[in-house]
C-alpha positions as CSV (number, residue, x, y, z in Angstrom):
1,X,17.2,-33.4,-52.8
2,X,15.6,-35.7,-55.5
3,X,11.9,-34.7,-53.6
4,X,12.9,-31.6,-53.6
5,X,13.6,-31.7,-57.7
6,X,10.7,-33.5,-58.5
7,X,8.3,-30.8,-56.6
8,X,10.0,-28.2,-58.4
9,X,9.7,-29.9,-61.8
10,X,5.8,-30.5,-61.0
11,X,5.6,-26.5,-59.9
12,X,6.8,-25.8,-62.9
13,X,5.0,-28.0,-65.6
14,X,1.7,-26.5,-64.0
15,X,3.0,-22.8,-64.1
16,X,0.3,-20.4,-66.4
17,X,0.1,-17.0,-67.8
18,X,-1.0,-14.4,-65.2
19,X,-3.8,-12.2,-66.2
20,X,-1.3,-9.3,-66.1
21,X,0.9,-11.2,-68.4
22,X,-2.1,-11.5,-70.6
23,X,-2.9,-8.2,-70.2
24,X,0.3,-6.8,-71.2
25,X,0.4,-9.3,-74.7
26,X,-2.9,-8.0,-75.2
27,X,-2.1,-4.1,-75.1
28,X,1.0,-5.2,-77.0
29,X,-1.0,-6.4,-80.0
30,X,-3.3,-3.6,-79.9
31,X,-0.5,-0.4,-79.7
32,X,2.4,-2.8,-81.8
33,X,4.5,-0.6,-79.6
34,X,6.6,-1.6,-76.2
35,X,6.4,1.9,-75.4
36,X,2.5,2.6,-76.0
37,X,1.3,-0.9,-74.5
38,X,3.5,0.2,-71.4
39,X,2.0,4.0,-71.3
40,X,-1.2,1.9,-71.8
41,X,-1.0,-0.6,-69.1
42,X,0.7,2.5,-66.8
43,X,4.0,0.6,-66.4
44,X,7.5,1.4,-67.0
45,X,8.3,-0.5,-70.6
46,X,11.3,-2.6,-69.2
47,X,8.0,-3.9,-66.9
48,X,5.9,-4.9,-69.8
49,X,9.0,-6.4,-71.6
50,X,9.8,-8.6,-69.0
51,X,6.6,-9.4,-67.9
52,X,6.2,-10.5,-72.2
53,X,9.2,-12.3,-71.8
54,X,8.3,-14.3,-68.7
55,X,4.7,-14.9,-70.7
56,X,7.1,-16.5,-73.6
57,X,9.0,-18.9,-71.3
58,X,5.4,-20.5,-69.9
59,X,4.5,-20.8,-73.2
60,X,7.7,-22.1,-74.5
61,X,7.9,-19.9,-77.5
62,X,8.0,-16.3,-79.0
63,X,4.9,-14.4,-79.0
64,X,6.5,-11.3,-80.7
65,X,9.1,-10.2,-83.1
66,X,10.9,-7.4,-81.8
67,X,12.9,-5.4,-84.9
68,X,13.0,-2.0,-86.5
69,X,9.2,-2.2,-88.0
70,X,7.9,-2.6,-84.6
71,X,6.1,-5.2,-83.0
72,X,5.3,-8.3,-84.9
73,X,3.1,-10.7,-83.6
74,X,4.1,-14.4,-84.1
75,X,1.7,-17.0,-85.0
76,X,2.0,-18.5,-81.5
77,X,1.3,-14.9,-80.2
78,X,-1.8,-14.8,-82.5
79,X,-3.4,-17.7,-81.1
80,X,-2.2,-16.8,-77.6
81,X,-3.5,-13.1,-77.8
82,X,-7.2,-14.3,-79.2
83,X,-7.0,-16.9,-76.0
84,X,-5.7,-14.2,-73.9
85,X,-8.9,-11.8,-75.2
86,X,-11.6,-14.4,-74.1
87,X,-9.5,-15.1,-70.8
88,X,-9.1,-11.0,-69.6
89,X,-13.4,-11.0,-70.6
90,X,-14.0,-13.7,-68.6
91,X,-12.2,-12.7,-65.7
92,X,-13.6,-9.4,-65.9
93,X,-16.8,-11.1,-66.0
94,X,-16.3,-12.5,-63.0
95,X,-15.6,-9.7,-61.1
96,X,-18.7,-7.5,-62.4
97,X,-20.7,-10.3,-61.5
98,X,-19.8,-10.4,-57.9
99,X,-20.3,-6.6,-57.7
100,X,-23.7,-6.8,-59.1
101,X,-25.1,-9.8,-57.5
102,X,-26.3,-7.1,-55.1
103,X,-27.5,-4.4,-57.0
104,X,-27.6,-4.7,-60.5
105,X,-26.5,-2.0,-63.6
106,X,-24.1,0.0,-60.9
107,X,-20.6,0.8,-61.4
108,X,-19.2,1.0,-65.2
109,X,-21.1,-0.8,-68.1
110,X,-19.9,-0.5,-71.5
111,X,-22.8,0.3,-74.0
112,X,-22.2,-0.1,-77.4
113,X,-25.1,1.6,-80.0
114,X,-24.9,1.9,-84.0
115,X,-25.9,5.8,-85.3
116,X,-28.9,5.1,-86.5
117,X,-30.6,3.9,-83.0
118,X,-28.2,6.3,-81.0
119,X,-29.7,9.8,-81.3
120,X,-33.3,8.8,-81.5
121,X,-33.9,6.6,-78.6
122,X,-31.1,7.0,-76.1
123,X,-32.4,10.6,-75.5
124,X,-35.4,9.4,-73.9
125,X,-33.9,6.6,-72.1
126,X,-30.9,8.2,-70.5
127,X,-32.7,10.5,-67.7
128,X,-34.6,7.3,-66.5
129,X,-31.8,5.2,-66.5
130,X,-30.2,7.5,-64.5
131,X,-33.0,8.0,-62.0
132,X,-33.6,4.6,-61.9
133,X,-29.6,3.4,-61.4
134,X,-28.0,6.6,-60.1
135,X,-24.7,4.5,-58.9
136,X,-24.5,3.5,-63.0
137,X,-21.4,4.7,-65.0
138,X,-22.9,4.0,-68.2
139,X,-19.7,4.4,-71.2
140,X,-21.5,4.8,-74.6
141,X,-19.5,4.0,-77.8
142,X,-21.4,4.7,-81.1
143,X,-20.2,2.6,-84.0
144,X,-20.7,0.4,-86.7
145,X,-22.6,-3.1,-85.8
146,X,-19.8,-5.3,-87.0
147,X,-17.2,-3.4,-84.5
148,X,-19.8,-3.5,-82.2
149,X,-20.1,-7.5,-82.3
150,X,-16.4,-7.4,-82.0
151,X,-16.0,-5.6,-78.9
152,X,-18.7,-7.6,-77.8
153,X,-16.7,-10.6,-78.5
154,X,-13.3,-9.1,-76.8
155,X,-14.5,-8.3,-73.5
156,X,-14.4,-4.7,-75.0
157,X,-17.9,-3.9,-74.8
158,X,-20.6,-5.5,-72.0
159,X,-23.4,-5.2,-74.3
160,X,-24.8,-3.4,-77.8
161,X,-28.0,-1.2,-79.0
162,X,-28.1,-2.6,-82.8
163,X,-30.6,-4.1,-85.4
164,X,-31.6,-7.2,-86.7
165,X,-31.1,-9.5,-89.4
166,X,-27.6,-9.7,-88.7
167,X,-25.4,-12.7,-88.1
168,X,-25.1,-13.0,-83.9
169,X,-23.2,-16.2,-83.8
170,X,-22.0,-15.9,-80.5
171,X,-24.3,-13.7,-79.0
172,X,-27.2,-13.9,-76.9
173,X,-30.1,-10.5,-76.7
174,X,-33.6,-9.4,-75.9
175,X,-36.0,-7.7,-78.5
176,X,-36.7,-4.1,-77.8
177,X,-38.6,-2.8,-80.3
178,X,-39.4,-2.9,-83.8
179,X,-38.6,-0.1,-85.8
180,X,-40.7,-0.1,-89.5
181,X,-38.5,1.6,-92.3
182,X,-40.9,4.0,-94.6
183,X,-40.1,5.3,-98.1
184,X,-38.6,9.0,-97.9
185,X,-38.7,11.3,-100.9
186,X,-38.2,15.0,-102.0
187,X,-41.5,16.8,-100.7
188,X,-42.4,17.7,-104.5
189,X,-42.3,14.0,-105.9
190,X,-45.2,12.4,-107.6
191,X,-44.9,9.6,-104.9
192,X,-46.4,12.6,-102.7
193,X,-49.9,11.1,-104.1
194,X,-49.9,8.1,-103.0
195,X,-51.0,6.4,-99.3
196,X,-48.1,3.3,-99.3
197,X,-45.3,2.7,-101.7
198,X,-44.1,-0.7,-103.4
199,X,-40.8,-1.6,-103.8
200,X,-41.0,-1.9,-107.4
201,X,-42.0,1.9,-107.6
202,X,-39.3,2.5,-105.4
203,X,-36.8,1.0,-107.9
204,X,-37.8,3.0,-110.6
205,X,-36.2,5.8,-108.8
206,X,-33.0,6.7,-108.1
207,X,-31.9,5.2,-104.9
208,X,-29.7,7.0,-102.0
209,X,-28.4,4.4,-99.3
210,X,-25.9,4.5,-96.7
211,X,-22.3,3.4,-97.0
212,X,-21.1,0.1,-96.9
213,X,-20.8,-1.3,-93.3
214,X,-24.2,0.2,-92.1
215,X,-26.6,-2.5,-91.6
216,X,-29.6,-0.1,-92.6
217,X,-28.1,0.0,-95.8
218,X,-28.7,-3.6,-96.0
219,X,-32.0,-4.0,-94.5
220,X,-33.1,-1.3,-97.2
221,X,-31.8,-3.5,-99.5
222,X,-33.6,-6.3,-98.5
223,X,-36.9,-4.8,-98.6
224,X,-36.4,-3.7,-102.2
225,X,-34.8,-7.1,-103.1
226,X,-31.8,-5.5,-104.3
227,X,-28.3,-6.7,-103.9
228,X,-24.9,-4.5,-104.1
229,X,-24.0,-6.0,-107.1
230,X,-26.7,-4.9,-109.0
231,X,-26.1,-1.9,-111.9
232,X,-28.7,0.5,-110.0
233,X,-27.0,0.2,-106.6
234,X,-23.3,0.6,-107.7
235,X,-24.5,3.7,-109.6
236,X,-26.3,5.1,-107.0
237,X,-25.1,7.8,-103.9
238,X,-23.9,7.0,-101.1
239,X,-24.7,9.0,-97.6
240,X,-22.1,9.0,-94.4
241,X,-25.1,9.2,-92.0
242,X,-28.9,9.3,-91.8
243,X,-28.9,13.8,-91.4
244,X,-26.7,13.2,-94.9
245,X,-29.0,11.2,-96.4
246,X,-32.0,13.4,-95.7
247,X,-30.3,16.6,-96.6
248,X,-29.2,14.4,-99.8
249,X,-33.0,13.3,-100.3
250,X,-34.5,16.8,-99.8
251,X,-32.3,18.3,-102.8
252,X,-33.7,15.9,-105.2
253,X,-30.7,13.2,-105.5
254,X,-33.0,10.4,-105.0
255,X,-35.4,8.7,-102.7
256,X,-34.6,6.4,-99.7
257,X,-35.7,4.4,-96.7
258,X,-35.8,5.9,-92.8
259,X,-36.3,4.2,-89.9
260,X,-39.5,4.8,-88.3
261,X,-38.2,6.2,-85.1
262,X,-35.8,8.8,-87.0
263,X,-39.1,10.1,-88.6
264,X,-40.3,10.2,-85.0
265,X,-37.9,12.2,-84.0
266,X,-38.3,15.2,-86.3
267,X,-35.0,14.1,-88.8
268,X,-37.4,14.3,-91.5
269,X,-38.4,17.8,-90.7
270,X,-34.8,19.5,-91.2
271,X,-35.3,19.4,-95.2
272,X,-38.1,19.5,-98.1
273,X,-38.6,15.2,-97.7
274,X,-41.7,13.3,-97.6
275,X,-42.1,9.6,-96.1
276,X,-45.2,7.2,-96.2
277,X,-45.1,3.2,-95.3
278,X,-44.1,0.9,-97.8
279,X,-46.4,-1.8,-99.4
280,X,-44.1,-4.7,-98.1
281,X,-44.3,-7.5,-95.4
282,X,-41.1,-7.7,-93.3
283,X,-40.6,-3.8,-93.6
284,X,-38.9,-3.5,-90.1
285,X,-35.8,-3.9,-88.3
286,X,-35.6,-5.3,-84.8
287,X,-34.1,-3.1,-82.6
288,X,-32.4,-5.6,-79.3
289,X,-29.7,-5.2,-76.9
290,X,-26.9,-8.0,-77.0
291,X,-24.6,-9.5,-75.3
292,X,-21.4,-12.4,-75.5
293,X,-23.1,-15.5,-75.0
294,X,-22.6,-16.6,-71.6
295,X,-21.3,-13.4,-70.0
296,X,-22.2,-12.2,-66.8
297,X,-24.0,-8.7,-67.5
298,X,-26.6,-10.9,-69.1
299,X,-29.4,-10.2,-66.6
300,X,-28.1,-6.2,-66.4
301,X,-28.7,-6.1,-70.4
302,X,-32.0,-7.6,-70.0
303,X,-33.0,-4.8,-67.7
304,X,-31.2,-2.3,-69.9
305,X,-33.9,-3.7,-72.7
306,X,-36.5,-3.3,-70.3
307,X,-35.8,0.1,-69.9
308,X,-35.6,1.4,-73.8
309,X,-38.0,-0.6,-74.5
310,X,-40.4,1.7,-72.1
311,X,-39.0,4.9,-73.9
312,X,-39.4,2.9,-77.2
């Protein structure tokens, strides 16, 4: 009997989480609903509750406060959801890794891409990718780099079309192209006459960017040496999107920056806008594909480079 005790009291001090436990805290803190998480993880809710429950007694405390408000994450289940996050990835990791040891970019692959790459490049990519990888279920989601980098980061995302400078702490990618940004202004502006176009001229003029959170608003901003703080910037528009901005451009509002491949792709020609190169060095974004350092799609988003940067 006192064996017996003793190999149950080892069992026990080495018991861990499930992934499915894991799983379920992590729909939890996503949905802050019992109900939802369940409908999410396609259980019956007194499933998910006990499976939370059984989650809190390995851990030895409460991951969630259950009241009227609705879910409330404790500080424990705060810490034990970002662990659980990296966990879930990694596991998922493994298993994509063993499907694709044998054939690479088949099955589902998450592809994250910001909206000023998306509609310009992936159009000529696409049709070889899927000649080229017809068992690929590629899952595009367009958004904003910095949700990008977190889905990245989650497991959410197995790898992201988005531009450089930008902070990548944690990330690993291969270049695809470079992208130049040239000055864009109504088609009747004196800046018509001339062959490239400083900065300094261009901050003479009433400047149009995107909104905050777009990291081509920042490049532009770097090229002109301007900072959002500054009186000209605050007082300037703001577009939602690069067909905004042109439309914004061609009725006079201002002048701007658009990336070289946008230009390429006719944008310019759906209003009264003209563009020339800018008298600058460093005038161009790099356009890479990235991925969480150390996951296992890393050979698949090399390949994926290889590909756009063929259509590039």
């Amino acid at each position: 009997m006192e064996l017996g005790d003793a190999i149950e009291r080892a069992y026990v001090s080495v018991m861990l989480p499930t992934l499915r436990q894991l799983q379920y805290l992590k729909l939890l803190a996503e949905h802050r609903s019992f109900s939802r998480a369940a409908e999410a993880a396609h259980v019956t809710q007194p499933t998910l509750s006990a499976g939370v429950q059984e989650l809190e007694k390995i851990l030895g405390a409460p991951v969630v406060d259950r009241g009227r408000a609705g879910v409330i994450l404790t500080a424990a289940g705060e810490e034990a959801v970002a662990r659980a996050e990296a966990i879930l990835a990694q596991a998922e990791d493994l298993v994509q890794a063993a499907r694709g040891a044998s054939q690479p970019l088949a099955g589902r692959f998450r592809l994250g891409v910001i909206p000023t790459i998306a509609p310009f490049l992936l159009p000529r990519a696409l049709p070889t990718l899927r000649q080229r990888f017809p068992k690929l279920r590629l899952f595009l989601r367009e958004d904003l780099t910095g949700r990008l980098i977190a889905g990245l980061k989650s497991g959410a995302l197995d790898a992201a079309l988005i531009a450089l400078p930008y902070d990548m702490t944690g990330l690993e990618w291969t270049d695809v192209k470079e992208d130049e940004l040239l000055a864009a202004f109504p088609a009747n502006h004196p800046l018509c006459a001339e062959r490239r176009i400083s900065a300094e001229r261009l901050e003479q003029e009433d400047l149009i960017l995107l909104e905050d959170g777009h990291c081509l608003r920042e490049h532009a901003l770097a090229v002109c040496s301007l900072t959002p703080s500054r009186p000209r910037d605050e007082t300037a528009f703001a577009a939602t999107s690069l067909p905004t901005l042109v439309q914004m451009v061609g009725s006079g509002l201002g002048v701007s920056f658009l990336p070289a491949m946008a230009v390429e792709a006719g944008l310019a020609d759906a209003a009264a806008v003209a563009v020339r190169p800018l008298a600058a060095d460093n005038t161009a974004r790099q356009i890479v594909v990235a991925w969480r350092a150390g996951s296992s799609r890393a050979a698949e988003g090399r390949l994926l480079a290889g590909v756009l940067r063929e259509q590039g």
